[in-house]
C-alpha positions in Angstrom: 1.7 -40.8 23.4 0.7 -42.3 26.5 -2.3 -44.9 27.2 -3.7 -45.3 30.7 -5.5 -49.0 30.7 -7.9 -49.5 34.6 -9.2 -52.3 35.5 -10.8 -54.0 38.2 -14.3 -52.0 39.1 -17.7 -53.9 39.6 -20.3 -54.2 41.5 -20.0 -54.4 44.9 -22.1 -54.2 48.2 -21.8 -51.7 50.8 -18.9 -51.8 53.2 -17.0 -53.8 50.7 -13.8 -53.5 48.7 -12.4 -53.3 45.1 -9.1 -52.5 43.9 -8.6 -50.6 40.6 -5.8 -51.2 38.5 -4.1 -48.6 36.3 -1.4 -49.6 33.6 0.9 -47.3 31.3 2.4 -47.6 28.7 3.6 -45.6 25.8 5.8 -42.3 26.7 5.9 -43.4 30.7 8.8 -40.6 31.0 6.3 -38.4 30.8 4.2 -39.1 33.5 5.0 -37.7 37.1 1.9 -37.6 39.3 -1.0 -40.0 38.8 -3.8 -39.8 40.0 -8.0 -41.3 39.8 -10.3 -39.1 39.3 -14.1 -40.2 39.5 -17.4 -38.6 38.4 -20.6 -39.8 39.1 -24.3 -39.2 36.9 -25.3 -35.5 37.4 -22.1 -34.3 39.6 -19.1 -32.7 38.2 -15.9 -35.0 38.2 -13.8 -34.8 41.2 -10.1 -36.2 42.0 -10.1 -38.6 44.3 -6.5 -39.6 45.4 -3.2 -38.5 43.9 0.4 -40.1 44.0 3.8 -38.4 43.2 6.6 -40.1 41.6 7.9 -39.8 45.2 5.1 -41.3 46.7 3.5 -38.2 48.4 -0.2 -38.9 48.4 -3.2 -36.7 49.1 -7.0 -37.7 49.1 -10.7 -36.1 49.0 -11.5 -35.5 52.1 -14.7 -37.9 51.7 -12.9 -40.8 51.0 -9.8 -40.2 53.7 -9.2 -43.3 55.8 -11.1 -45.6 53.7 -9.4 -45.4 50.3 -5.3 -46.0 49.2 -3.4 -44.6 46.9 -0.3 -46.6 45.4 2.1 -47.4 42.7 4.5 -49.9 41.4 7.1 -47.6 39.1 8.4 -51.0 38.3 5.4 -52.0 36.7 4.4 -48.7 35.7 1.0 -48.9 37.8 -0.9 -47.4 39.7 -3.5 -49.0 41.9 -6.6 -47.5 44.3 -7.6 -49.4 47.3 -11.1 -49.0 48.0 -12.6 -50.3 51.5 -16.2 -49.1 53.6 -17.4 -48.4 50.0 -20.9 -46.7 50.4 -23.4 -45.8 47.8 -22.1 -42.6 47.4 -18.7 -44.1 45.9 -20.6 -44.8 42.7 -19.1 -43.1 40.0 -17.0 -43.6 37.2 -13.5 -43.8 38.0 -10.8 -42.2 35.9 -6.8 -42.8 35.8 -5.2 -39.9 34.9 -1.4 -38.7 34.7 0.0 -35.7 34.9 3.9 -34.3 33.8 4.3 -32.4 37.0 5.7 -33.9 39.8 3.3 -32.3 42.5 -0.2 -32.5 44.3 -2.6 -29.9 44.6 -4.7 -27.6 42.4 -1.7 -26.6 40.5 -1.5 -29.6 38.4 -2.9 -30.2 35.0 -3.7 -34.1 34.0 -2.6 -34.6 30.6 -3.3 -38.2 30.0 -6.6 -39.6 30.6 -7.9 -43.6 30.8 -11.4 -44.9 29.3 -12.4 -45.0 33.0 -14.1 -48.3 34.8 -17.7 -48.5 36.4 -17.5 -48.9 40.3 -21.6 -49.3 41.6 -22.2 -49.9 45.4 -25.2 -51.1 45.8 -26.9 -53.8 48.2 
């Protein structure tokens, strides 16, 4: 088994930042590619940012520039760095790890965190 722990959303105002956390633990082995997803009230969950064991990255496309993918195999984390947050950012945002080692719409998340409320909002 594998548990996925985030941390670190709130409330913030527009044009801030947040950084989410992401901790693992249990079967780490088993985990390749992490990634956040996010899903916001009414809209159908979407991935934001992916890593690969390797450190090959790849975003959404409306939140390129402004948000950062990274991860500590050391610690077994993996962290999002959110700046220029707009209102839109609002969501729910998942950690999620997959056991293939690759991006795209090929890969299948297997493990899933609780998620963590990110609200931009003046």
């Amino acid at each position: 088994q594998v548990q996925l722990v985030e941390s670190g959303g709130g409330l913030v105002q527009p044009g801030g930042s947040l950084r989410l956390s992401c901790a693992a633990s249990g079967n780490i082995f088993s985990i390749s590619t992490m990634g956040w997803y996010r899903q916001a009230p009414g809209k159908q969950r979407e991935l934001v940012a992916a890593i690969t064991s390797g450190g090959r990255t790849n975003y959404a496309d409306s939140v390129k520039g402004r948000f950062t993918i990274s991860r500590d195999n050391a610690k077994n984390t993996v962290y999002l760095q959110m700046n220029s947050l707009k209102p839109e950012d609002t969501a729910v945002y998942y950690c999620t790890g997959a056991r293939k080692d690759a991006l795209g719409r090929g890969v299948e998340y297997d493990y899933w965190g609780q998620g963590t409320q990110v609200t931009v909002s003046s």
